[in-house]
N, C-alpha and C positions, 0 to 999 in steps of 0.2 A: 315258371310256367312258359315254355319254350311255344311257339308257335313259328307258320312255315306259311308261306305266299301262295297262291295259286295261277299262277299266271307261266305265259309262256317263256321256255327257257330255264324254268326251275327245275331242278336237281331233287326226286323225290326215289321214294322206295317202292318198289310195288310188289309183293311177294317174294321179300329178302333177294329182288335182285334190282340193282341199281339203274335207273329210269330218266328220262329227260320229259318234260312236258310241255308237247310241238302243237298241240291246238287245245283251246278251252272249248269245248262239242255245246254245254250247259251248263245250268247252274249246278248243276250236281255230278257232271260228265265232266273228264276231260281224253285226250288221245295224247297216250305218253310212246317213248321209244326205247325199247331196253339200250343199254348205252352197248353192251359186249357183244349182242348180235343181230341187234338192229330193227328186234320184230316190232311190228306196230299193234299196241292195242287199245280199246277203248276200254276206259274201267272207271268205277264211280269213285267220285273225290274223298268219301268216309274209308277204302279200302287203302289210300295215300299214308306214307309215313313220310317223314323227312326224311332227307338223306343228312345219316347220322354222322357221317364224318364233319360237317358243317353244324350240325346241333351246337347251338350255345352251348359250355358249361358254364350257368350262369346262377348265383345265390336266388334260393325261391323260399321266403319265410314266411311263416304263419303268421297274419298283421295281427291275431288277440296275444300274441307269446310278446310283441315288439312292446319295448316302454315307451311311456306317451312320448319322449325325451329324443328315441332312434324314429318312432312315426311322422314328430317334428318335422325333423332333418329332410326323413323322404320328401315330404309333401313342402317344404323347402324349396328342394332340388326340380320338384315336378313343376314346383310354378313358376320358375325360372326357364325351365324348356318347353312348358306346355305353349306359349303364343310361338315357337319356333316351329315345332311337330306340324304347328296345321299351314305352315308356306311351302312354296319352292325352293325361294332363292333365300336360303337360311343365312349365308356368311356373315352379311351385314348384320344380321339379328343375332346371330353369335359374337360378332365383336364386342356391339352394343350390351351384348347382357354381361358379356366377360369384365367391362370394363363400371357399369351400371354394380355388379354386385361381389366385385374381387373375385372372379374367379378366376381360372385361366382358360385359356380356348378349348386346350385339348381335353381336359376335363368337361367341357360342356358337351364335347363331343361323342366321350366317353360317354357321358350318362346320358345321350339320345339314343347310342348302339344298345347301350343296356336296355331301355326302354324299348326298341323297336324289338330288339331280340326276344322280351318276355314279354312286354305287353300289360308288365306286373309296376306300381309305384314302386311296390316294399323294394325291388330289383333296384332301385337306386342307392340303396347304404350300400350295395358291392358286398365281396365277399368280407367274412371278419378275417381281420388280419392282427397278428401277433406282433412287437417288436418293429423291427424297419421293414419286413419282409413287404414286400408288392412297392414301396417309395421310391421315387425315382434319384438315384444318387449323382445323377450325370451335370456337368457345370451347366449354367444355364447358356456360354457360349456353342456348346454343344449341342443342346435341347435348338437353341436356336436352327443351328444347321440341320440338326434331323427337319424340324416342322417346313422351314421353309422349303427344301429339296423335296420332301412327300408332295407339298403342294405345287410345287415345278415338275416333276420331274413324272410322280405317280400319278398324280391326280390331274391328267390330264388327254385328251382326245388322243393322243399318240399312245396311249395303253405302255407304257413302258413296267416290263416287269419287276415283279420285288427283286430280285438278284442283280437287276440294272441299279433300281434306285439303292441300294445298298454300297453297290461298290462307288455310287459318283457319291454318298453322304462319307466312304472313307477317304478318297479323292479332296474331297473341300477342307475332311478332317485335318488331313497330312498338311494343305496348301497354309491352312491357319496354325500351324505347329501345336494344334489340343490333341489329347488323347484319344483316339477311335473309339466308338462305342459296339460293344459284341453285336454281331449280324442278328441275334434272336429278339432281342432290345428293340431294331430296329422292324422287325417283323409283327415283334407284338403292336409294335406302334401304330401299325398299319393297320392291323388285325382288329385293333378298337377303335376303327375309323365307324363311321353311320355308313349300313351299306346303304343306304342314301346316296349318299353324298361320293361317294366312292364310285354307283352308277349313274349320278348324273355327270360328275365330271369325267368319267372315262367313256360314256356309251350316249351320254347327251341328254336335258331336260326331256325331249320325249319319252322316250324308255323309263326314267324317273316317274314324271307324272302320272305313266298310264299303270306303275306298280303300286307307286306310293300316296296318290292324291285322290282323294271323294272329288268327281266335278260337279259344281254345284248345278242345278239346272233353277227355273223360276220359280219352286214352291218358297213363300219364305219360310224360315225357320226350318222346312224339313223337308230339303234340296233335294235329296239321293235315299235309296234304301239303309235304314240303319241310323239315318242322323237322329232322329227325334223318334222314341218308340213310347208309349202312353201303356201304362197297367193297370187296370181298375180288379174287383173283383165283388162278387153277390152270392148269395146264397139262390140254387138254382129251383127255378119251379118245379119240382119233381119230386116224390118219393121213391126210393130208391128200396130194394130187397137184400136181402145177406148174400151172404156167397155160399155158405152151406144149407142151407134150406129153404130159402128165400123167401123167408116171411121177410113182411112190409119194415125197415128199417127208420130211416129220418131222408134231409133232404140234404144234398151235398153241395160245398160247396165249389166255387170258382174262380181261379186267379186268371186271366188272360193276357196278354201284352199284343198289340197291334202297329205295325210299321206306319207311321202316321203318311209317308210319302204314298208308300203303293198300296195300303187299306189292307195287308198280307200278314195272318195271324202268324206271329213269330212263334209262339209256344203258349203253353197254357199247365197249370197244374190242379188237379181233380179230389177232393178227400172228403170227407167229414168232418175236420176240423173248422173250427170258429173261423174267416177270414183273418190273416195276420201278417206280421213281417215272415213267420217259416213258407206260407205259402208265394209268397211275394218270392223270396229269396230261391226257392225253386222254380218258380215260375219261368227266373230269369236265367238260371241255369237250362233251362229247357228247349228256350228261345237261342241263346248261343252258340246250344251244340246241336252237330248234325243229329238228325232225326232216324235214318235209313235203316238201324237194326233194332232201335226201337218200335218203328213200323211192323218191321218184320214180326217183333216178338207180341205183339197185339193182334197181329191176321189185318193188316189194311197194307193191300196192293196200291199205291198212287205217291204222285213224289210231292213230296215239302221238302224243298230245296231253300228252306233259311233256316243261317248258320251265319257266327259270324258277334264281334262284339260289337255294340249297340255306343254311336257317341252320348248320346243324351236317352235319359228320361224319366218321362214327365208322371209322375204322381196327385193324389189329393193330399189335403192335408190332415186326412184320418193320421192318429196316433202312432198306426203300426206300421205305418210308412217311415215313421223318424226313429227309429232302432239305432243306434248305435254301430251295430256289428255291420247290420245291410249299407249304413253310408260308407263306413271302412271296405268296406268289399266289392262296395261298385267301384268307390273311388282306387283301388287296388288295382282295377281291370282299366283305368282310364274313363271311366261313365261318369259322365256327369247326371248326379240324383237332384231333379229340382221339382219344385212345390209347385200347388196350385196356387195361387195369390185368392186369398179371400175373396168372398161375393164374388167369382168368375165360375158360375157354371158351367158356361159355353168351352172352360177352354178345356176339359177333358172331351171335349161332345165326340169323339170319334171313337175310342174304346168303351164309351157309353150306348152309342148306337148300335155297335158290336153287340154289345150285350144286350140291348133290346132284339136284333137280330135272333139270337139266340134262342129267346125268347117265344117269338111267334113259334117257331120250328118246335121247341121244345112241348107248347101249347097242347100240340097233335100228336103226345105219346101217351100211350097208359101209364095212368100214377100222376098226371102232372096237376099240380095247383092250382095253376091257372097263377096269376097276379091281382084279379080282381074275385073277392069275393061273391060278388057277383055273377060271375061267369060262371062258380063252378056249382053253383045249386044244390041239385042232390045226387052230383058225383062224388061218388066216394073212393078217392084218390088211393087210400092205404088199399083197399079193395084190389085195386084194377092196377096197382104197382105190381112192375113186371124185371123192370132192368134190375141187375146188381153197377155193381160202381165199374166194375173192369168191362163190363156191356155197354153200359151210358159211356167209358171213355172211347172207346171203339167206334158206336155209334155218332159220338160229337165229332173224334177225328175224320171220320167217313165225310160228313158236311163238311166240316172245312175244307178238306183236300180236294172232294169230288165235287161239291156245289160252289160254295162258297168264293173258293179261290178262282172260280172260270166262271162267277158270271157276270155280267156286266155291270161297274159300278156307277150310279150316274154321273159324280160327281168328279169321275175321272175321267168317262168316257169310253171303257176298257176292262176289262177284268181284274182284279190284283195283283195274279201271275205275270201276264203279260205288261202291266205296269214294273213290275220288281223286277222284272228281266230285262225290259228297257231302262232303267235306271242302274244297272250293273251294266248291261252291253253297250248300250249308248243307243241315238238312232241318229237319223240325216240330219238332225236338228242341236243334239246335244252329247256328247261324250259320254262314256257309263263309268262311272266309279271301281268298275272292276270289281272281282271278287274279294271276299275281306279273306284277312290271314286267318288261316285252320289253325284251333288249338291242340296242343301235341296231347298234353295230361287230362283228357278231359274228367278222370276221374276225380283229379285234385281241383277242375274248377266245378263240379258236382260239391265235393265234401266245402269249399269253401260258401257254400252259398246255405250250407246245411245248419239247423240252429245247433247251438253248442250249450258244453255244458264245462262247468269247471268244479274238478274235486281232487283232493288229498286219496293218496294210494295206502292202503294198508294190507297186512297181510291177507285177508278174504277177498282183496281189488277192490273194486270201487261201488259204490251203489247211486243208482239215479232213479230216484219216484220206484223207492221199497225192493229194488230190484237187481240183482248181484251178478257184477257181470268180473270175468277177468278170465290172464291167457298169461304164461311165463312170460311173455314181454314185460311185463307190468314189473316183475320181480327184483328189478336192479333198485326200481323206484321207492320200493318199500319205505315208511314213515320216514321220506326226505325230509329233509326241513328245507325252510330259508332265514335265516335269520335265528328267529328263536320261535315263528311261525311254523305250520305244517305246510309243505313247499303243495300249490294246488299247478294240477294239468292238465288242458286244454283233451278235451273230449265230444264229437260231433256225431248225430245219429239223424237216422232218417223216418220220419213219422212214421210213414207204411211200413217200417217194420223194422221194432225196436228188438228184437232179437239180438244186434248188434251195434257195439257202438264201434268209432274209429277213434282210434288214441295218437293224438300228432306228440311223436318222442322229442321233443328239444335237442337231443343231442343230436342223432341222427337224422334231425328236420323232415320225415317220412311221417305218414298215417298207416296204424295197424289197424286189423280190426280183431276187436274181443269179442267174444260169445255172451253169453249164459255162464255164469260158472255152475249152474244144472243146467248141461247141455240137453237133457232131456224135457226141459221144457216147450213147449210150443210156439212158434213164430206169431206175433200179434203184433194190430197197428197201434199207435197212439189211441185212437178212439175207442178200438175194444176196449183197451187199459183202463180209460176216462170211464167209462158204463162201468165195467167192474168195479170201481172205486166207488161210483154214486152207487151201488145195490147195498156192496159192503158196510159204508157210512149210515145209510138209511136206516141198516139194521143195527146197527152202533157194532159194529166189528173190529176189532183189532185188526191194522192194515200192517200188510208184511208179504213176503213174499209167497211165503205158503198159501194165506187164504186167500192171495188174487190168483193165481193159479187152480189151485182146487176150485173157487169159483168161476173159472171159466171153461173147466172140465165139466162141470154141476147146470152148467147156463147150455152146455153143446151137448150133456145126453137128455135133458129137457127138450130141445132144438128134436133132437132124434126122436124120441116118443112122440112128440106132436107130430113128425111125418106119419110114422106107424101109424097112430092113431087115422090119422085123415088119410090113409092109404085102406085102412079097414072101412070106413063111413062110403071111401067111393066105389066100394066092391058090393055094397047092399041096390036094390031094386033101383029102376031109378024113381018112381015117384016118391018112395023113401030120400032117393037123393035130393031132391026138389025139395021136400019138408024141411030141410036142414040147411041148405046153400039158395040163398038168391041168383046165384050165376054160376055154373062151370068153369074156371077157369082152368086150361089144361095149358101148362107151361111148357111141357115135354112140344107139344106142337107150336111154341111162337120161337121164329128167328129172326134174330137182331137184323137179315139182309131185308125182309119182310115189310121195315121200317120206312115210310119213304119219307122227304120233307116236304112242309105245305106248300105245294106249286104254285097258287095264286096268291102269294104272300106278297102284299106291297114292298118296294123297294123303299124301305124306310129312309134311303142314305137323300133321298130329295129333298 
């Protein structure tokens, strides 16, 4: 999982032509220079590639494929460099850990380059290697001379280049009468230095700090944007309508994550499903990656400009927070996942207040439940439900971006926005943490956060909850074994719409994605599936692929006739209409912009 810095000076791509990046504009801007003709433009940082000649090629493995035995090892390795990662002046914490756990320096250094390069644990077992191939075969009087001359000679304020330090490491070579070592030996050597450490000592701890360092400022625990982020999640007070006819459906639910420093909704995930570790685990995918074309593809004009991995956070100690797969995968990405400590209410209170936020707003739409019994009397909720779930997300993104994030929080002083941007930029007061590294594959940290499933390949491919999916990819795989077991593989799908799954190949360490093997079936989410399952059991039905399909053809032209129907009833008189409907409701005339939030709503953050 390759990722790329955003700061000035960085080598980036912008429309397959190669680019330097001369000012950060904002959180979401920055002004690059094509390097070949000089032109200056501004363009937004989701539109950024790395520049691929510098792209690590660096081992990126599926941590459910890894044995508990290579996960070890990682996590090993990581906790050896992890009190290093968060200093300046590493050497001395390098020495110390070298000498603390046998290892050698330049492997420590190694596996920090590995680390900063993908940003991934698993990236620290390195590539697999066969035989001697990648070992270093050179005497250690040699080794000697390469390391010390790198740190004389390279790594140092006088910038001296690789083809300098090469020819004084054969210079020392000859003077000690040992063997030379080949010029490309001594390049790789270089080449898995921490570029760290590489630009502090060649360009100076400022430039270092201001790329590679969070500065802390006075919050404790969560100093800067991004140190500590809090996820809770509720079932929302609303009923919600279908997408194809919009009769009154159930109430959805809510994962959210909140930047505990600047009070700034990092991301949120929206469904009908139970709250659980799948919504968590997207949730957090959500929050990571930039947001810009997902906006797009919703219709909400306004910027969420957070992105970016998350050092910590913080959870309850509900069940479906302690997943197996979700602690492997934060811990993957460098997150640290920590619990609520029993009896501490208080200490979620900031993503809880979020959600009571939510709440009021929510209060003042048609459909909504209300939270008290009380309140809602003799409205009738399913009645006066209006949103579908893709309107309600629409709608919720709108508050957050447009109200929420700009208005004044008390507790801060300042909006959220303009907290999060001062905690990135810095002010006259305190340094800003800069902007965090862009993830390259954001697809691959999508599918990693996605639940999984594991099954044996046969010739028809695979089946998950009655249902046949497969694609010639699958074909090599056929009735593998392991052992004298059926060899099972790693398979990952996404609730909203299990049409497809992705199949991570072992060999080729890639995700495909499979179909339907009846491609002619219809796109549905997890929760339609769930309905059709309970109508089916109800009625004691043989469950299989045929009869959830047929019945979800039998349940959409039912959905149709009841339009019909109630398209006929409002073509009669209207005092006929009145005999039949307590209310008019005409949907054709409600719009989601129409919606506003409740103005006089206390500022609950007091």
């Amino acid at each position: 999982m390759a990722n790329f810095f955003i700061s000035k000076g960085e080598k980036v791509v912008y429309n397959d032509v190669e680019s330097v990046i001369v000012r950060i504009v904002d959180l979401d801007t920055v002004m690059i220079e094509e390097v070949h003709s000089n032109i200056i433009r501004t363009v937004k940082i989701y539109e950024l590639k790395p520049f691929q000649n510098f792209l690590p090629d660096k081992p990126v493995y599926e941590i459910k494929t890894l044995s508990e035995e290579k996960w070890d090892i990682a996590q090993r390795r990581y906790e050896i460099i992890e009190p290093i990662l968060k200093v300046k002046k590493k050497r001395g914490l390098i020495q110390l850990a070298s000498r603390e756990n046998g290892v050698s320096v330049p492997t420590i250094y190694r596996w920090i380059k590995l680390y900063n390069d993908t940003g991934l644990v698993s990236s620290l077992l390195g590539k697999e290697k066969s035989g001697g191939k990648g070992k270093s075969r050179l005497v250690p009087e040699v080794n000697d001379i390469i390391n010390k001359t790198i740190d004389e000679v390279y790594l140092n304020s006088s910038k001296k280049s690789i083809n300098k330090t090469i020819r004084i490491i054969h210079q020392r070579c000859m003077d000690k009468g040992v063997k030379r070592p080949h010029s490309n030996t001594i390049r790789m050597r270089i080449k898995n230095l921490s570029e760290e450490l590489k630009l502090r000592k060649r360009y100076g701890n400022k430039e270092a700090k201001y790329k590679y360092e969070p500065h802390k400022g006075h919050f404790p625990g969560a100093d800067y944007p991004l140190s500590v982020v809090q996820i809770d999640h509720t079932v929302v007070d609303i009923i919600l309508v279908d997408e194809q006819n919009r009769n009154p459906y159930k109430r959805p639910s809510i994962t959210v994550a909140i930047d505990v420093y600047s009070r700034m909704v990092l991301g949120f995930y929206l469904s009908f499903e139970t709250p659980g570790a799948h919504g968590t685990g997207l949730c957090i995918a959500h929050s990571i990656l930039p947001k810009d074309l997902w906006m797009k593809r919703i219709g909400v004009e306004e910027e969420w400009p957070c992105w970016g991995v998350m050092n910590t956070i913080h959870v309850d100690n509900a069940k479906e927070f302690r997943g197996e797969m979700l602690k492997k995968a934060c811990f993957n990405y460098g997150i640290n996942l920590e619990f609520r400590p029993p009896a501490t209410p208080h200490w979620g209170g900031h993503v809880e207040r979020l959600l009571g936020t939510f709440s009021k707003e929510i209060h003042n739409l048609p459909g909504t439940t209300f939270s008290d019994i009380k309140k809602r009397k003799n409205y009738n909720s399913k009645e006066k439900a209006s949103f579908t779930l893709k309107e309600f997300e629409k709608w919720l993104t709108i508050y957050i971006t447009k109200i929420y994030h700009n208005k004044i929080h008390s507790s801060i002083n300042m909006s959220p926005l303009q907290k999060f941007k001062e905690g990135v930029f810095g002010n006259e007061n305190q340094l800003g943490r800069g902007l965090p590294k862009k993830i390259v594959d954001e697809r691959r940290l999508r599918l990693d956060f996605m639940p999984y499933y594991e099954r044996s390949i046969q010739e028809y491919g695979i089946v998950i909850n009655h249902i046949y999916y497969y694609d010639e990819v699958l074909r090599r795989y056929i009735h593998s074994v392991k052992g004298k077991e059926k060899r099972k593989f790693l398979f990952r799908r996404d609730p909203r719409d299990i049409s497809v799954v992705y199949f991570y190949d072992p060999e080729l360490k890639e995700y495909f994605e499979i179909p339907y093997r009846n491609t002619s079936l219809p796109p549905i989410s997890i929760w339609e599936y769930k309905d059709i399952l309970r109508v089916l059991r109800k009625n004691k039905i043989e469950l299989n692929e045929e009869k959830i399909f047929e019945s979800y053809r039998e349940l959409d032209k039912l959905e149709q006739l009841a339009v019909r129907e109630t398209k006929k009833v409002k073509k009669l008189p209207n005092k006929k209409k009145r005999s039949i409907f307590v209310e008019n409701k005409n949907l054709n005339e409600f719009k989601i912009e129409n919606i506003k939030p409740f103005d006089d709503s206390d500022d609950i953050f007091n």
